[in-house]
N, C-alpha and C positions, 0 to 999 in steps of 0.2 A: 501257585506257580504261574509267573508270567508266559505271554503267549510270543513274547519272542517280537512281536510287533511292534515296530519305529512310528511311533506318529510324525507324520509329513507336516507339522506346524507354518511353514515355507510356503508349501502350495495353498494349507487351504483358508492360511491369513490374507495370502495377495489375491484369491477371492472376494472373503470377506471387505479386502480395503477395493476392490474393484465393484461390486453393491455398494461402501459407501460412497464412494466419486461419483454415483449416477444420483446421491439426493446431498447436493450441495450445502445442505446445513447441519451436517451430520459432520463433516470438514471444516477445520478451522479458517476462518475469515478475516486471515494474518497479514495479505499482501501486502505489494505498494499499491497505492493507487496508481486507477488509471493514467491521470494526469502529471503523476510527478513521473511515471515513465513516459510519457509521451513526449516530454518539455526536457526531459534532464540530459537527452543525449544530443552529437552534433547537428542533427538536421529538425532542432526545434522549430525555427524560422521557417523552414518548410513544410515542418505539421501546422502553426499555426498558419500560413498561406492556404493548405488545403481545408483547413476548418472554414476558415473564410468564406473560400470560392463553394463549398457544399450548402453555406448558409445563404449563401446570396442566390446561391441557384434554386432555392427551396423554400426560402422564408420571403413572402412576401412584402415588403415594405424594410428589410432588413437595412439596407445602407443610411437608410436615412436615422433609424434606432440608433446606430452605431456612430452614426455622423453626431446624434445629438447626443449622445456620451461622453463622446469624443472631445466636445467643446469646438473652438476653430482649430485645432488640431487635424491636418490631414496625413500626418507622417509620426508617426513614434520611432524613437532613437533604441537600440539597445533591444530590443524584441528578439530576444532569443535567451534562453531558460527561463530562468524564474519571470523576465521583462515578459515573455510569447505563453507562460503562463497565465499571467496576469491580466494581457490583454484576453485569452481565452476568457477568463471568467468576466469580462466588462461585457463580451460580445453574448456568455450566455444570459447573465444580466438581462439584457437589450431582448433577450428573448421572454421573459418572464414578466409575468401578472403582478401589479403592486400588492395584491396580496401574499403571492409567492415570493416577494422581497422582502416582505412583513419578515416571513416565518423564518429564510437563513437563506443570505443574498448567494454564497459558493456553495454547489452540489458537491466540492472533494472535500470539504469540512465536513457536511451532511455524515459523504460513505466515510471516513474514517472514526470520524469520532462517536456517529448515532445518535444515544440517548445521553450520553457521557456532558455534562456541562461543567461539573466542577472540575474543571482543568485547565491547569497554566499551560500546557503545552497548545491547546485549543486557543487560548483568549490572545498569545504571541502570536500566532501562526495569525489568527485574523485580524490581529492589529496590524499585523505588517503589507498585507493586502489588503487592507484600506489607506495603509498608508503609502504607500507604491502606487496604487488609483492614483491618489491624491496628487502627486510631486512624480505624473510618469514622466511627465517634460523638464524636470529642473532636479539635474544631475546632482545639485551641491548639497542640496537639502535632503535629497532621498539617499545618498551617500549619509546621509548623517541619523536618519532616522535608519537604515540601513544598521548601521553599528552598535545603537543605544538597543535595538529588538535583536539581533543576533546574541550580544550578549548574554539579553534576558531569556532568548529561547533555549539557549547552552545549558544553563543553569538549572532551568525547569525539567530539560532533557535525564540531566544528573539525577534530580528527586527523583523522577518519576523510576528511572531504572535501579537505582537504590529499593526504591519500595516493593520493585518486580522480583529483585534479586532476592533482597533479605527482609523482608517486613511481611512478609507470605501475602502481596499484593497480585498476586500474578494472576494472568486473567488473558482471555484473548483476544478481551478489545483493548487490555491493557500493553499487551506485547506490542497489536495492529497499530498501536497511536504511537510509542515508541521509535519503531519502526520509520512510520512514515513524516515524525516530527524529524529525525534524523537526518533521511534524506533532503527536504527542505531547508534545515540548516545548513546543511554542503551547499545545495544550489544559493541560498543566502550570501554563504562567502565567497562563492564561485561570483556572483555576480556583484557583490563587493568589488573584488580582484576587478572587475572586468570595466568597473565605471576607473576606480584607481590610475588603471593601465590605460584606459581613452582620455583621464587628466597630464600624463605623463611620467608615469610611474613604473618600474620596469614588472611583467610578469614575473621572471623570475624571484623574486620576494614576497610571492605569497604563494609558490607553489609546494614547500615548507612547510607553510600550516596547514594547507588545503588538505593535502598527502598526509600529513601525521592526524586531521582530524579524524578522517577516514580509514587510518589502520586503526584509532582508537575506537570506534564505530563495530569496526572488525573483530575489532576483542570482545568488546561490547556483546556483540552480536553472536559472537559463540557461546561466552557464559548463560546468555539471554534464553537462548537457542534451546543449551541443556538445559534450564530450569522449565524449560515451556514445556520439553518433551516429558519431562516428572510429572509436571501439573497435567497433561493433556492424557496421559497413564491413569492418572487418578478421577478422571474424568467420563473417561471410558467404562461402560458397560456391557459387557457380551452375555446375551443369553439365551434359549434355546427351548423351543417347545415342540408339542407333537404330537400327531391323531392321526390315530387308524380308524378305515373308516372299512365297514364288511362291503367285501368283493374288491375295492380298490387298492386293500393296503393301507399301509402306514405311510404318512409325510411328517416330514419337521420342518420350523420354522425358524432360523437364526438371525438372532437381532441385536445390530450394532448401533447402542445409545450414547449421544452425545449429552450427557445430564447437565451440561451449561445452559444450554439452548431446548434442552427437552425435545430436539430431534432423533426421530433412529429410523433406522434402514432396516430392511427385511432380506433375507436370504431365503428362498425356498428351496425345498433339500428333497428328492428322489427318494425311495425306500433303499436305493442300493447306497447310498449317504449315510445313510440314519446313525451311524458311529463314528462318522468324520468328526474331528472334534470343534467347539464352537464357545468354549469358556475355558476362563482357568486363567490364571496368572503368563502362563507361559505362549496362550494363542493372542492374549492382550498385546503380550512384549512383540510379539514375529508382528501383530496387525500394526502398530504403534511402530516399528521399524519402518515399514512400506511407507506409510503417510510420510514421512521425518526423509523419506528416500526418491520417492519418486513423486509428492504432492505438487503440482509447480509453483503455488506460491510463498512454501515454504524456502525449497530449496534452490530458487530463484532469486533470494533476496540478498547473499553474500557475490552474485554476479552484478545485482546492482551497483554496489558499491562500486566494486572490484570496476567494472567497465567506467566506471565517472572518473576514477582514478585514473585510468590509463588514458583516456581523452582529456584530462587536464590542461596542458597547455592549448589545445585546441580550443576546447570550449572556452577558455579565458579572455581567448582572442578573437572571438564572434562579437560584432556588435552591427548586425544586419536591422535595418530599420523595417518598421511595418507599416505601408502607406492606405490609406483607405481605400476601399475598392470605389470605383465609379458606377454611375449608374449607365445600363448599356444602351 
C-alpha cells in the first residue's frame, strides 16, 4: 500500500541541474561562438574599433604587427560582419608565436571544432578566411571566391545535418559545428549581399534568400534541437550513494554524469534528504527538461538567428571601413 506521497521531481531536478551549471563540463558545449556573436550583429564595426583600441593600449609594439599584416594597406573597406571578423582574427594573428601559427592560425576554429579534423564544414569555413585575408582590398575577386565557398559550405552544412539527424551521428561537438557552421554561412551571404549592393545592386534582391535561408536554419534547428535533447537523455547518468557514519548520521551523495566527456557533478545531500529522489528515468526527464530550458547556450541559439533576421536590411547596408590605428 502506497504512502500517499507525490514525489517533487520539479524541485529536486532544478537542483540537480543547478550542481551541474557550477562544473561546466557536465553541460553541453553547444553554443555559438564567441566571435560569430560578437561580429554578426549591427555594431560589429564598433566591436572590432574597441578590440583594437584594448590591443593597442596593452600590446606593446602592436600597430606596427598589424601595420605589417596589413601590407600598405592603412584602411579596409567593408569591416563590418564577417569583413570586422576577419580583420579580428589577422590582429590576433599579429599577436601570436610562429609557432602558435604552426599549430591553427584562428582560435574560433580551435573552440568550435576541437579535435574534429575530418570535416568539410571546418576545411570551408578556413578556406574562406584565408581567402577573405587574402583579396581583403579587391571587392571583384573576393566577391567571387565569396560564391564558389558559400556554395560549398551550403552543401557540407546539409551532410553534416543529415548525418545528425538520421545516420545516429549526433554528438555534441557534432550539433556545436552545425550550429556555428550555420551562422557563418548567413554572415557569408549577408556580406555577399553587402559587396553586391556597394557594386550597384539593389538590397532588396537578396533579402529573399537571406530570410528564407534562415527560416530553413529555423526548421533546421528545431528538428536538431529534438534529436540532441534524445541523444543528450541517453547520455545522462544519475546516481546516488551513501554512508552513515556513528554519532554523525547518514549522508548521500548524488551524481550527475556526462558519459560523452566523462564528467560529473556531485550533490551532497543532508540526512533529512536522504529519500529525495536522485535516479530513475522520470528525475532524468524533469533534470534534461531544465538544461533544454533554462541552459543559456542552448536556448539562446534560435534568438541568434531570429535577431540577424530582423536586422537584415540593416546590416546589408553597413559597409564602415576600418582604418589602422596610429602610433600616439
Amino acid at each position: 500500500m502506497g504512502s500517499g506521497h507525490s514525489v517533487d521531481y520539479e524541485r529536486y531536478s532544478l537542483e540537480l541541474y543547478e550542481t551541474a551549471f557550477r562544473s561546466t563540463c557536465v553541460l553541453p558545449d553547444v553554443g555559438i561562438d564567441e566571435s560569430l556573436l560578437k561580429y554578426s550583429g549591427v555594431n560589429s564595426n564598433a566591436e572590432l574599433q574597441a578590440y583594437s583600441n584594448e590591443l593597442v593600449n596593452s600590446v606593446p609594439g602592436f600597430i606596427d604587427r598589424l601595420g605589417s599584416s596589413l601590407g600598405l594597406f592603412t584602411s579596409i573597406p567593408n569591416a563590418v560582419g564577417l569583413g570586422a571578423l576577419v580583420i579580428s582574427m589577422i590582429m590576433e594573428i599579429c599577436l601570436m608565436t610562429s609557432a602558435q601559427q604552426r599549430e591553427d592560425s584562428y582560435s574560433m576554429l580551435r573552440r568550435v571544432f576541437g579535435e574534429e579534423k575530418a570535416s568539410g564544414v571546418r576545411d570551408t569555413m578556413s578556406e574562406y578566411l584565408k581567402r577573405h585575408r587574402m583579396f581583403v582590398n579587391d571587392r571583384q575577386q573576393l566577391q567571387e571566391e565569396m560564391r564558389r565557398l558559400e556554395v560549398q559550405l551550403s552543401g557540407h552544412l546539409t551532410v553534416l545535418k543529415n548525418s545528425l539527424l538520421h545516420d545516429g551521428q549526433m554528438s555534441s561537438r557534432g550539433f556545436k559545428i552545425w550550429v556555428n557552421g550555420a551562422s557563418f554561412h548567413i554572415l557569408m551571404l549577408i556580406h555577399e549581399a553587402r559587396l553586391n549592393v556597394q557594386a550597384g545592386k539593389r538590397a532588396s534582391g537578396y533579402l529573399y534568400t537571406i530570410k528564407t535561408t534562415i527560416d530553413i536554419y529555423l526548421q533546421d534547428l528545431d528538428n536538431l534541437l529534438e534529436k540532441f535533447k534524445t541523444y543528450k537523455t541517453s547520455i545522462t547518468s544519475l546516481t546516488v550513494t551513501g554512508t552513515c557514519v556513528y554519532y554523525t548520521g547518514c549522508f548521500s551523495s548524488c551524481y550527475v554524469k556526462n558519459t560523452e566527456t566523462k564528467c560529473e557533478a556531485r550533490q551532497y545531500r543532508n540526512p533529512d534528504k536522504l529519500h529525495d529522489p536522485c535516479k530513475g528515468s522520470d528525475m532524468t526527464k524533469a533534470y534534461i527538461n531544465h538544461v533544454f530550458s533554462k541552459y543559456e547556450p542552448i536556448i539562446s541559439l534560435k534568438n541568434h538567428f531570429s535577431d540577424i533576421k530582423n536586422n537584415i536590411y540593416s546590416l546589408i547596408n553597413q559597409h564602415d571601413e576600418f582604418t589602422l590605428p596610429s602610433a600616439s
